[in-house]
C-alpha positions in Angstrom: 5.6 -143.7 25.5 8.1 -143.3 23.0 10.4 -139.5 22.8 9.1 -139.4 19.5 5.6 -139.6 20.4 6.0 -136.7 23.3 7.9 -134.7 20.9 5.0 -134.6 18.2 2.4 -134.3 21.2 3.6 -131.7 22.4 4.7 -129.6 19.3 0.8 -129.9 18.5 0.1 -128.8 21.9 2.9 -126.0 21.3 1.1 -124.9 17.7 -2.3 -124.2 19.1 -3.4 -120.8 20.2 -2.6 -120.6 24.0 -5.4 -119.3 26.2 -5.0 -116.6 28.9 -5.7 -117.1 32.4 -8.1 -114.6 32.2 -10.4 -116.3 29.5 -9.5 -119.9 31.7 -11.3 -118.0 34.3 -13.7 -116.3 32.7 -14.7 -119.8 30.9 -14.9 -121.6 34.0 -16.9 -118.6 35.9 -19.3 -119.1 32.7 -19.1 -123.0 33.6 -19.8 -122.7 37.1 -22.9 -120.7 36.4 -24.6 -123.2 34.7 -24.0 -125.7 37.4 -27.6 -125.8 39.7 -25.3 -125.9 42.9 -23.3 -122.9 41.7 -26.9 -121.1 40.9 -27.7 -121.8 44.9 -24.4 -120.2 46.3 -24.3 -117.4 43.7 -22.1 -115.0 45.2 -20.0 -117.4 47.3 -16.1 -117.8 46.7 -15.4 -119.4 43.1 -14.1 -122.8 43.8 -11.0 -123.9 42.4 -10.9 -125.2 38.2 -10.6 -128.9 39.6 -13.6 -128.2 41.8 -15.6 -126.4 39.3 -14.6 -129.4 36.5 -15.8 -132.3 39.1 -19.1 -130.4 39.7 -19.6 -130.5 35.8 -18.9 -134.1 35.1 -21.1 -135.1 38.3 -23.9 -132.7 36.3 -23.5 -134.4 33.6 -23.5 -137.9 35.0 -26.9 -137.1 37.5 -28.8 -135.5 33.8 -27.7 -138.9 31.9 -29.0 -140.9 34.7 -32.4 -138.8 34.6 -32.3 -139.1 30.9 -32.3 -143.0 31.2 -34.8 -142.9 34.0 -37.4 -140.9 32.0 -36.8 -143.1 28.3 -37.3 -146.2 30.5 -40.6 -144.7 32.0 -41.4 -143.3 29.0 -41.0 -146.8 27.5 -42.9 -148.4 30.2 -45.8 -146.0 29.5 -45.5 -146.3 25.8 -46.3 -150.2 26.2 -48.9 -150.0 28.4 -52.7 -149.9 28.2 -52.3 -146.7 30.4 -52.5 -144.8 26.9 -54.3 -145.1 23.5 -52.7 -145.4 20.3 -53.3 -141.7 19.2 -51.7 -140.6 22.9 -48.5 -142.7 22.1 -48.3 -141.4 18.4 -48.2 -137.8 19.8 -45.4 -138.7 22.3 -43.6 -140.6 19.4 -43.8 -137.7 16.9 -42.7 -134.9 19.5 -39.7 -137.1 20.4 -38.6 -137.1 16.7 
């Protein structure tokens, strides 16, 4: 990376409103709330941001995986002789 490249990065970095620790970890306190794990050991010692930030990508990947799991049953369902034209138009128009 060039000088000139870190120099503009980081006077963009420099010209944005900085953030408090405080609201960091009030943020990730919000964060870590919404996490079904965190929900379970409500209570227990705040992890660290790292922790709390891994637990929120692995969230995210598990509900894209259910996501994917449920449109190919839904598929599956949808082109079988398991419903009847008016039952499939229903699930089509609630999925619009």
């Amino acid at each position: 990376m060039s000088s000139s490249s870190r120099r503009s990065r980081t006077r963009r970095a420099g010209s944005s409103p900085s953030i408090s620790e405080e609201q960091i970890s009030e943020l990730l306190s919000k964060l870590q709330a919404l996490l079904p794990e965190s929900q379970a050991r409500n209570g227990a010692h705040r992890g660290s941001a790292a922790m709390v930030l891994q637990e929120t990508c692995n969230y995210i990947r598990s509900l894209h995986r259910e996501v994917d799991d449920l449109s190919e049953t839904l598929a599956a369902l949808l082109a079988s002789n398991a419903v009847t034209a008016e039952q499939a138009a229903v699930i089509r128009s609630l999925l619009t």
